[in-house]
N, CA, C and O of each residue as an XYZ file, in Angstrom:
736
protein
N       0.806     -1.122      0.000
C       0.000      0.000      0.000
C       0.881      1.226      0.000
O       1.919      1.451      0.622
N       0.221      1.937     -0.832
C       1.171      3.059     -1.216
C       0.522      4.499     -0.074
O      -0.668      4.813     -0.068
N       1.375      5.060      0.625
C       0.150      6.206      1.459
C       0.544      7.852      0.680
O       1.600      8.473      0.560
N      -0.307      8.021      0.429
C      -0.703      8.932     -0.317
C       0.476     10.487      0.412
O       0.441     10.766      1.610
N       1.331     11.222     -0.537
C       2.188     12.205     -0.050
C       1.995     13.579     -0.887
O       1.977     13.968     -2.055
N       1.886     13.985      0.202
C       2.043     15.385     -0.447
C       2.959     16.613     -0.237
O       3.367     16.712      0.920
N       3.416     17.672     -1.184
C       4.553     18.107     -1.201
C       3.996     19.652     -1.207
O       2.919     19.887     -1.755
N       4.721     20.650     -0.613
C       4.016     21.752     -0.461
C       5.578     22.531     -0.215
O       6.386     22.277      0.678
N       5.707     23.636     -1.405
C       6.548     24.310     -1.538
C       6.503     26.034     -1.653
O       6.237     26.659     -2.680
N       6.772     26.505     -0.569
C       6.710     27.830     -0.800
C       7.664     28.820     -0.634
O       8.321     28.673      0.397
N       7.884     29.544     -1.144
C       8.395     31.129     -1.672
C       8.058     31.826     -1.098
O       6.851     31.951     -1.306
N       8.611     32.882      0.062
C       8.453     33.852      0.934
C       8.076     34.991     -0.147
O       8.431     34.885     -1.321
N       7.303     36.126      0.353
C       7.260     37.507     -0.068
C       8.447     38.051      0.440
O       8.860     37.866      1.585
N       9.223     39.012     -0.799
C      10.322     39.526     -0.077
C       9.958     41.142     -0.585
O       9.769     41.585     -1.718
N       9.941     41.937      1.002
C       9.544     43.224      0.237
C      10.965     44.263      0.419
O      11.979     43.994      1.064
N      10.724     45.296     -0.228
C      12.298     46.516     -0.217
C      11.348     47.794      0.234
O      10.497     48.384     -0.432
N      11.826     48.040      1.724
C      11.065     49.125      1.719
C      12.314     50.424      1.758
O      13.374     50.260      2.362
N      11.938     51.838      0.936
C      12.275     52.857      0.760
C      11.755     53.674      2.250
O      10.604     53.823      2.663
N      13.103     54.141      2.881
C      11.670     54.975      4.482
C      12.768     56.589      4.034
O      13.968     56.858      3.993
N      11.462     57.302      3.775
C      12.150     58.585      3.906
C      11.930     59.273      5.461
O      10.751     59.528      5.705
N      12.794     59.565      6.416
C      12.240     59.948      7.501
C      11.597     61.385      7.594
O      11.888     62.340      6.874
N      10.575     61.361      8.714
C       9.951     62.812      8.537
C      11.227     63.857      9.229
O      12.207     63.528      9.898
N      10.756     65.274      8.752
C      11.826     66.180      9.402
C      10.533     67.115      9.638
O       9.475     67.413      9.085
N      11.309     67.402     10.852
C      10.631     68.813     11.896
C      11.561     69.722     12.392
O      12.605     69.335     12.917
N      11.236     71.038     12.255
C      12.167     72.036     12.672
C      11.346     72.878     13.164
O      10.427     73.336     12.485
N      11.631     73.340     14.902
C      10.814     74.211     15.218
C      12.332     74.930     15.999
O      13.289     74.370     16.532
N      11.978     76.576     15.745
C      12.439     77.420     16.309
C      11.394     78.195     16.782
O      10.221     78.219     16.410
N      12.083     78.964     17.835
C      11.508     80.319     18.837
C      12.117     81.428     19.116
O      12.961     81.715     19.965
N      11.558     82.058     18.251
C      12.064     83.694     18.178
C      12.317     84.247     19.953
O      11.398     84.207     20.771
N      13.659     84.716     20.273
C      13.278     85.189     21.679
C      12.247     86.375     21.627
O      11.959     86.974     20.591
N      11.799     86.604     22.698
C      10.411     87.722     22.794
C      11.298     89.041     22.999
O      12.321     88.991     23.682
N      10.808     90.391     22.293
C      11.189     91.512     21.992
C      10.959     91.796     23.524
O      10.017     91.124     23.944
N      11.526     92.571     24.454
C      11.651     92.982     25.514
C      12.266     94.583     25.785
O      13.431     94.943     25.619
N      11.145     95.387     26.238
C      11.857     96.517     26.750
C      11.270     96.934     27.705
O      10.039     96.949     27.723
N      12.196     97.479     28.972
C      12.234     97.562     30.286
C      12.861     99.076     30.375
O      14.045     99.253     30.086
N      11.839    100.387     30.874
C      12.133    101.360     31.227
C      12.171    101.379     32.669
O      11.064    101.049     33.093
N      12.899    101.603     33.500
C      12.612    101.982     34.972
C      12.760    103.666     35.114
O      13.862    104.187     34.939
N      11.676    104.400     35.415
C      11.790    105.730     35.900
C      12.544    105.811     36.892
O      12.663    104.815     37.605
N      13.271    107.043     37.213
C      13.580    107.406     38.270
C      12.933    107.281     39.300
O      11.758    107.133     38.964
N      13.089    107.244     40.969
C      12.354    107.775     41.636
C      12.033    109.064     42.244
O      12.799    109.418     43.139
N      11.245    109.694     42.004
C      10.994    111.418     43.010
C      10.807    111.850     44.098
O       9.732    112.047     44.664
N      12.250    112.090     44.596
C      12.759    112.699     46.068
C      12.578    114.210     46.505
O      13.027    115.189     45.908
N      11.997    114.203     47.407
C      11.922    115.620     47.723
C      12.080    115.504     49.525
O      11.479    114.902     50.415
N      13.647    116.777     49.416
C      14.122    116.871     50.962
C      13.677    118.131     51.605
O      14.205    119.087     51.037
N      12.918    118.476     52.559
C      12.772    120.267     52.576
C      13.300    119.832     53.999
O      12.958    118.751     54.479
N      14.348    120.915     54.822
C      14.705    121.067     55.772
C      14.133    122.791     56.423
O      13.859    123.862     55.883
N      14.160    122.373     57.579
C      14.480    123.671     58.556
C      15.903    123.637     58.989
O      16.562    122.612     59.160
N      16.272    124.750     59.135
C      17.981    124.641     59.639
C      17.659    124.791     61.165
O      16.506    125.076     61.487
N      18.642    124.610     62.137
C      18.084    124.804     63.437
C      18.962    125.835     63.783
O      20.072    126.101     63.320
N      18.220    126.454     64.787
C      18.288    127.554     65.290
C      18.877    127.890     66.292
O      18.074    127.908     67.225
N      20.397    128.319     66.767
C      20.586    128.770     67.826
C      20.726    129.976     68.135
O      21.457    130.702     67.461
N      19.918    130.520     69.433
C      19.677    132.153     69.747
C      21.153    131.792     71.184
O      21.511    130.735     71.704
N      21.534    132.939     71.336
C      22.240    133.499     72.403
C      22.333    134.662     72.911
O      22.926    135.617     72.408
N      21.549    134.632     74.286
C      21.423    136.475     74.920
C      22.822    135.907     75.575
O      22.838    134.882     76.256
N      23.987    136.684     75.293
C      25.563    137.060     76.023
C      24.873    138.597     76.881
O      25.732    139.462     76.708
N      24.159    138.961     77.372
C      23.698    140.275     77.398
C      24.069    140.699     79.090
O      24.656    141.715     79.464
N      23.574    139.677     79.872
C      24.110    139.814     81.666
C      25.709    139.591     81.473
O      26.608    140.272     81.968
N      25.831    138.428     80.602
C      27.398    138.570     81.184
C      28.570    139.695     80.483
O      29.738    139.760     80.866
N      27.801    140.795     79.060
C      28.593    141.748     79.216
C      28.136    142.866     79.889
O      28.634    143.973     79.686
N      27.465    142.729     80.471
C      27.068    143.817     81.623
C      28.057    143.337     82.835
O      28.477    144.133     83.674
N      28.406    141.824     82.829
C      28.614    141.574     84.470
C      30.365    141.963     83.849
O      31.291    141.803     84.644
N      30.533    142.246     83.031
C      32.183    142.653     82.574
C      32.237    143.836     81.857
O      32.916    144.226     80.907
N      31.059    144.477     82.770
C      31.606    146.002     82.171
C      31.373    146.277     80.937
O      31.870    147.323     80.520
N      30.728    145.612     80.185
C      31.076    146.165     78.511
C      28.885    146.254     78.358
O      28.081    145.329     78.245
N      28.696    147.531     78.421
C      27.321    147.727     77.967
C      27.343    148.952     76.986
O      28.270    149.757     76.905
N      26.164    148.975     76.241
C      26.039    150.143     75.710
C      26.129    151.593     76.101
O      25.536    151.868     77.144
N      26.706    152.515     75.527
C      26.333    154.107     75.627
C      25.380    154.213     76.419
O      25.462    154.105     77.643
N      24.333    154.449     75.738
C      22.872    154.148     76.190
C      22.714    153.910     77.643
O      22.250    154.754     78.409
N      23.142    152.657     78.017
C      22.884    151.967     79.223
C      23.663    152.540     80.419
O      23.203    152.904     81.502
N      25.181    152.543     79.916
C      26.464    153.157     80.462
C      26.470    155.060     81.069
O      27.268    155.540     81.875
N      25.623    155.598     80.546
C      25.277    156.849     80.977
C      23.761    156.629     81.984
O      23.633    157.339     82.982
N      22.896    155.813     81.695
C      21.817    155.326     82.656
C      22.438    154.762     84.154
O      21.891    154.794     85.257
N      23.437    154.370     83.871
C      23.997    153.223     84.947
C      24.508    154.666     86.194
O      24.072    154.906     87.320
N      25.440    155.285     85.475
C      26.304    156.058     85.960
C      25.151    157.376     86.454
O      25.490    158.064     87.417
N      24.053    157.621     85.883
C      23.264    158.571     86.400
C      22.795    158.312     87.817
O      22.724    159.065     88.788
N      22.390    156.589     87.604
C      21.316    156.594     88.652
C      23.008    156.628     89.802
O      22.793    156.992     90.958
N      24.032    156.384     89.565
C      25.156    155.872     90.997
C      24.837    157.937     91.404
O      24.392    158.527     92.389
N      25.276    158.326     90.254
C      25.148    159.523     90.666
C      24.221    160.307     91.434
O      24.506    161.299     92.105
N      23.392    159.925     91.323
C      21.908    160.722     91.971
C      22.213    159.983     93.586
O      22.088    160.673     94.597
N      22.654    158.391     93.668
C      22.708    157.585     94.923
C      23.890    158.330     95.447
O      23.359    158.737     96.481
N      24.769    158.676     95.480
C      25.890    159.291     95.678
C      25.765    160.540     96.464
O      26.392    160.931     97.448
N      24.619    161.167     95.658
C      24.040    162.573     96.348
C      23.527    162.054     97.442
O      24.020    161.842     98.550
N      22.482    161.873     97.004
C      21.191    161.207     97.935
C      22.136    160.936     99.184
O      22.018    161.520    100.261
N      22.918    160.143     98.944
C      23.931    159.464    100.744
C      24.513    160.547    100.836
O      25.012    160.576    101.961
N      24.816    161.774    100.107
C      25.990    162.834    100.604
C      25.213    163.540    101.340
O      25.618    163.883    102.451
N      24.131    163.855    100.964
C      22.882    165.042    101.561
C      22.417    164.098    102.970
O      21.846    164.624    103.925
N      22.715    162.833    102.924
C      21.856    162.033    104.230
C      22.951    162.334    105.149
O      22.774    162.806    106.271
N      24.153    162.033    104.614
C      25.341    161.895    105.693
C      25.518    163.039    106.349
O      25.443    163.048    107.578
N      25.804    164.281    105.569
C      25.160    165.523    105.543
C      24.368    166.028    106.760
O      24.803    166.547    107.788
N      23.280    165.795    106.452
C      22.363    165.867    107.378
C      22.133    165.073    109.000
O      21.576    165.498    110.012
N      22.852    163.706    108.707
C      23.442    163.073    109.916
C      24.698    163.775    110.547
O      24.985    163.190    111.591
N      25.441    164.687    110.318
C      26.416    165.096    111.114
C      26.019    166.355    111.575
O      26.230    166.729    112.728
N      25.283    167.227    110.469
C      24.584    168.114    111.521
C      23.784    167.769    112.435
O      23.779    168.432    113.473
N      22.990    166.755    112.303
C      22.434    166.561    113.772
C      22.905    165.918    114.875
O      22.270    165.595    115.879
N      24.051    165.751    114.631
C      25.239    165.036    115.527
C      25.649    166.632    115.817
O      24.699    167.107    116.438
N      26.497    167.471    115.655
C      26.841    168.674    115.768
C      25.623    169.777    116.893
O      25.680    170.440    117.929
N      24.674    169.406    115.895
C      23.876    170.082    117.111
C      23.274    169.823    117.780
O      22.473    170.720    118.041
N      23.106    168.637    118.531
C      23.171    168.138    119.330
C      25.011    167.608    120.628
O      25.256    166.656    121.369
N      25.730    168.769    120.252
C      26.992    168.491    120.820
C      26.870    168.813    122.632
O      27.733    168.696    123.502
N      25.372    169.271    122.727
C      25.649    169.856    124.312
C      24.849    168.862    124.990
O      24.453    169.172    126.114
N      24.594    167.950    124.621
C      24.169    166.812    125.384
C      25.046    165.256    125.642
O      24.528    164.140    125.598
N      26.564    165.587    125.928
C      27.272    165.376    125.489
C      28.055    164.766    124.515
O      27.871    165.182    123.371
N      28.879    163.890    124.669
C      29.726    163.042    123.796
C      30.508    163.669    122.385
O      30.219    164.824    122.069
N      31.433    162.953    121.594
C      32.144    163.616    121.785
C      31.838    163.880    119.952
O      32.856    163.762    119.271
N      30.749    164.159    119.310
C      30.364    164.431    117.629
C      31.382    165.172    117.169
O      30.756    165.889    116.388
N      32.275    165.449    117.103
C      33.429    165.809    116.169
C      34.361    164.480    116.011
O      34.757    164.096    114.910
N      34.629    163.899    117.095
C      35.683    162.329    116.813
C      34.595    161.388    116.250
O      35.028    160.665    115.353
N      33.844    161.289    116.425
C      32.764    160.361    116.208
C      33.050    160.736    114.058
O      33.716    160.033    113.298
N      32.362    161.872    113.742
C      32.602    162.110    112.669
C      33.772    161.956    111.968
O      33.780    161.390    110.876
N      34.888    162.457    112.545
C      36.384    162.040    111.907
C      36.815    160.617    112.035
O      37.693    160.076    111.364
N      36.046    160.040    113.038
C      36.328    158.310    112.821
C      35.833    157.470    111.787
O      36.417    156.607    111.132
N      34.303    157.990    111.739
C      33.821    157.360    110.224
C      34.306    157.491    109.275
O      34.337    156.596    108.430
N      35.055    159.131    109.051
C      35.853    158.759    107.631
C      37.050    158.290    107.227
O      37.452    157.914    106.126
N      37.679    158.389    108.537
C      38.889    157.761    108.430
C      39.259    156.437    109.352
O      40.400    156.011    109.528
N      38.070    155.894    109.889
C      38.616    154.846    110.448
C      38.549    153.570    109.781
O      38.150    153.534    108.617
N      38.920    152.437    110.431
C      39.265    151.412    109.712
C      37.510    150.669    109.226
O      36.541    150.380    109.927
N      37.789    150.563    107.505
C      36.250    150.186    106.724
C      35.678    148.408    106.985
O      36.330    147.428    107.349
N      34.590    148.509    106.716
C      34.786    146.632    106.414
C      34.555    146.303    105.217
O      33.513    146.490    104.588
N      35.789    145.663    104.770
C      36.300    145.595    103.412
C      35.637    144.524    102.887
O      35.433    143.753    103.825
N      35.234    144.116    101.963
C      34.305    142.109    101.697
C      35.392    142.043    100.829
O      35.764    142.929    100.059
N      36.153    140.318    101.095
C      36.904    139.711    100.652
C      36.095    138.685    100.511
O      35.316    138.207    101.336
N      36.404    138.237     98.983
C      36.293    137.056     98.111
C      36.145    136.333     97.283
O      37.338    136.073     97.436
N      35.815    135.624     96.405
C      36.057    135.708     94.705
C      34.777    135.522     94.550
O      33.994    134.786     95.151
N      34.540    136.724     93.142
C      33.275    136.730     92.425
C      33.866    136.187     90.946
O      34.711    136.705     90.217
N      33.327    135.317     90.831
C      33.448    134.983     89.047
C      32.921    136.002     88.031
O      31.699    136.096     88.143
N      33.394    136.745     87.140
C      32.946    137.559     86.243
C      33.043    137.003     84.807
O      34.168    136.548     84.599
N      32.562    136.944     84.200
C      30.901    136.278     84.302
C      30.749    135.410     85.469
O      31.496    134.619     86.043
N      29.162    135.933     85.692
C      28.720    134.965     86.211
C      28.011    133.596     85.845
O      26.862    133.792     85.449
N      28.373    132.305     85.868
C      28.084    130.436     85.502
C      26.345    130.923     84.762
O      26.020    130.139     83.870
N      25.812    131.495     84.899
C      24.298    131.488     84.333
C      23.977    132.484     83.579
O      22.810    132.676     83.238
N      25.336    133.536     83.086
C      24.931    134.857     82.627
C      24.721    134.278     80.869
O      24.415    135.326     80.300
N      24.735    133.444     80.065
C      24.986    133.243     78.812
C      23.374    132.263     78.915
O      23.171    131.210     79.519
N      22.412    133.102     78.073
C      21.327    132.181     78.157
C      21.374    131.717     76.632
O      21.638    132.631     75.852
N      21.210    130.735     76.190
C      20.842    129.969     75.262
C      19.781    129.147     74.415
O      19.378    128.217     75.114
N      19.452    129.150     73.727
C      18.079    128.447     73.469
C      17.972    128.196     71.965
O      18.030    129.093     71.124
N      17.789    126.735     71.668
C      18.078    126.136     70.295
C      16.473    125.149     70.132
O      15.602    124.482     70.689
N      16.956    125.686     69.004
C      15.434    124.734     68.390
C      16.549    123.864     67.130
O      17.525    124.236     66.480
N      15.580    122.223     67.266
C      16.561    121.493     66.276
C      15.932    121.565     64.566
O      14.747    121.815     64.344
N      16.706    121.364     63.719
C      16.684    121.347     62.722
C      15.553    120.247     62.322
O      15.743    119.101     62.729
N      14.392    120.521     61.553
C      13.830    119.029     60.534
C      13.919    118.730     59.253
O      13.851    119.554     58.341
N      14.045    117.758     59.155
C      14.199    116.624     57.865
C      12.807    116.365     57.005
O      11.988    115.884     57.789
N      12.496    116.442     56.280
C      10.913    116.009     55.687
C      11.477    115.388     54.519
O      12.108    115.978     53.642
N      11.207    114.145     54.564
C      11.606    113.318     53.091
C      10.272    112.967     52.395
O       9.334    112.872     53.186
N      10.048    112.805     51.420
C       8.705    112.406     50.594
C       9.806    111.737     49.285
O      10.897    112.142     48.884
N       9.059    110.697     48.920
C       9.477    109.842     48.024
C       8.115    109.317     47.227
O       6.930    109.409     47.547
N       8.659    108.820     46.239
C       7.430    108.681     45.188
C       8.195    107.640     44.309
O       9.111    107.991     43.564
N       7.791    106.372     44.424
C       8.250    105.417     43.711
C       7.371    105.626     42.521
O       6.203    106.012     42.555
N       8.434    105.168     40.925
C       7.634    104.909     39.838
C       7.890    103.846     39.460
O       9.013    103.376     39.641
N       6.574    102.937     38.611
C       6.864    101.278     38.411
C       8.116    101.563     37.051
O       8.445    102.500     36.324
N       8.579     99.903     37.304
C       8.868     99.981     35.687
C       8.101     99.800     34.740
O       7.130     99.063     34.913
N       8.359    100.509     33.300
C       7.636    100.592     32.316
C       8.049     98.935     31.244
O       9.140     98.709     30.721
N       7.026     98.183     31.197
C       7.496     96.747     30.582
C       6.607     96.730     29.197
O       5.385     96.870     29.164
N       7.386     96.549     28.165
C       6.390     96.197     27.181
C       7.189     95.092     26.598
O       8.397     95.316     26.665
N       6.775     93.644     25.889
C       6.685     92.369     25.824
C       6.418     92.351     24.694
O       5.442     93.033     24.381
N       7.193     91.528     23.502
C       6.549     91.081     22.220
C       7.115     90.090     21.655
O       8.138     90.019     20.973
N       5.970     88.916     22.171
C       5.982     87.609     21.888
C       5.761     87.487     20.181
O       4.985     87.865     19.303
N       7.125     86.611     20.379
C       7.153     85.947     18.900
C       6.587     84.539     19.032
O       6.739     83.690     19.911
N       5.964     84.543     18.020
C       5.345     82.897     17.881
C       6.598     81.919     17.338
O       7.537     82.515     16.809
N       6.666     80.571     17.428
C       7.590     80.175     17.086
C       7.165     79.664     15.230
O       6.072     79.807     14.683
N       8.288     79.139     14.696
C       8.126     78.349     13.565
C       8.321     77.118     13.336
O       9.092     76.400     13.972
N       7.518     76.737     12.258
C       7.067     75.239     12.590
C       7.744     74.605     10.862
O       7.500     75.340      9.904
N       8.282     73.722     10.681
C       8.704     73.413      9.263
C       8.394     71.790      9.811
O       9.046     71.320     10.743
N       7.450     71.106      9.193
C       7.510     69.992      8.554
C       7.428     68.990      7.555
O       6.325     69.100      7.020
N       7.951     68.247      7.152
C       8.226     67.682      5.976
C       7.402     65.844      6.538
O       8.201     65.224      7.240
N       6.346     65.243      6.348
C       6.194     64.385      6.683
C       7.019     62.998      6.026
O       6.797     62.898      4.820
N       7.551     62.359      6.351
C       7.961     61.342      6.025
C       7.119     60.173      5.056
O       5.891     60.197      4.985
N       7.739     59.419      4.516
C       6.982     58.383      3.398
C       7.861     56.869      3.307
O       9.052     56.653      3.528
N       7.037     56.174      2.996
C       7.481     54.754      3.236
C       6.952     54.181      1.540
O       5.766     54.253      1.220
N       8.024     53.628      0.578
C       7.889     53.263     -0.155
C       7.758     52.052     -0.044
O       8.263     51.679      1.015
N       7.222     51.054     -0.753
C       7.202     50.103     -0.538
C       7.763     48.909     -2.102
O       6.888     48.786     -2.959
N       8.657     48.402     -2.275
C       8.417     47.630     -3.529
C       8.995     45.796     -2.952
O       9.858     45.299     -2.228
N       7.862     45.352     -3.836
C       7.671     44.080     -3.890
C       9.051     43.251     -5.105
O       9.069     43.168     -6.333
N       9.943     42.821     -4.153
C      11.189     42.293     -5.046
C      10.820     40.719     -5.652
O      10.992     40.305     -6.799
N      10.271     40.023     -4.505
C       9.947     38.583     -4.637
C       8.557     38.558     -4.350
O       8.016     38.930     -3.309
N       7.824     37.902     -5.762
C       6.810     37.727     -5.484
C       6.162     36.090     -4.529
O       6.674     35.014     -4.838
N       5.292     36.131     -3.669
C       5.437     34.950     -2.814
C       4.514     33.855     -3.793
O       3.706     34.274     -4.621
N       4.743     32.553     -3.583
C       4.527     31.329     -4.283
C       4.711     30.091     -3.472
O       5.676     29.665     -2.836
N       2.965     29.431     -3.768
C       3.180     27.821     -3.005
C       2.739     26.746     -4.616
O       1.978     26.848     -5.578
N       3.852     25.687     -4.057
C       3.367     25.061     -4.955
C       3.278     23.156     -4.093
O       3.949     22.435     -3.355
N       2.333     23.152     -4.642
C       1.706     22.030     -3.872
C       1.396     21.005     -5.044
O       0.655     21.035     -6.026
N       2.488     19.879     -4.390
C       2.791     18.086     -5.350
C       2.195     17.143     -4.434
O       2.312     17.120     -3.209
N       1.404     16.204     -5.344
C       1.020     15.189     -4.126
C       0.567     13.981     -5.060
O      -0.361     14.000     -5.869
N       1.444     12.908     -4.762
C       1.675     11.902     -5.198
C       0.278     10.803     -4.597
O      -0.366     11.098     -3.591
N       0.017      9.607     -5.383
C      -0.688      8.456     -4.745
C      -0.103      7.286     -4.669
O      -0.685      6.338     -4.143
């Protein structure tokens, strides 16, 4: 008995493919940019400060005053001067006439002017520590400021886009084939 055979022969498909690849090109413009910053606006107003000084007692207390004052001064000693000459004056005449009740108003009188004075010893400071009055007012500061923003203006570039899509050729080199034998 013969068993029946069969024969089966095949031939692959052989394909050639062509690949063109895709290309893409993207660029981005940097963005146009301009940036002003203003100044800022300062404004300083001051007061200057003030110092007053009355020197005025202590050139009086050293002798140094005005005309003016310096003939006032010397009037009034003058008029006091009298005034005690006319008192003293008048105190020795009534010492005098009164001489007969006794004692002895002639030594009495020549002792006061020539006897021994009471003199004041001791140091006066000229000036005197409080004669310089003073008085200050301080100086002010006033600042005002005024910030300004910066000035921004922005100009976006879009980017660019280049593409080329890619392609796939395809060619068929070997065409595929079965071939099928079968004996009894």
């Amino acid at each position: 008995m013969k068993i029946p055979q069969i024969q089966i022969q095949t031939t692959k498909a052989e394909l050639w493919l062509t690949i063109q690849q895709p290309k893409q090109q993207i660029q981005q413009p940097q963005a146009e940019m301009q940036i002003q910053q203003p100044a800022a606006e300062l404004a300083i107003r001051t007061t200057e400060g003030q110092l007053y000084i009355d020197s005025t007692q202590a050139r009086r207390d050293l002798g140094m005053v005005s005309s003016m004052e310096m003939t006032k001064n010397y009037a009034e000693k003058g008029k006091q001067s009298a005034l005690a000459g006319v008192a003293r004056r008048a105190r020795e005449g009534e010492q005098l006439m009164s001489i007969e009740k006794g004692g002895n108003a002639i030594y009495s009188i020549i002792d006061a002017k020539t006897g021994p004075k009471n003199i004041k010893m001791g140091m006066k400071f000229i000036p005197s520590g409080d004669s310089v009055k003073t008085t200050y007012t301080p100086a002010t500061v006033d600042i005002q400021t005024q910030k300004n923003e910066p000035q921004i203006a922005v100009q976006i570039n879009k980017p660019t886009h280049h593409y080329t899509p890619g392609n796939v050729k395809i060619d068929l080199i070997q065409k595929p084939s079965i071939q099928i034998d079968w004996e009894v």
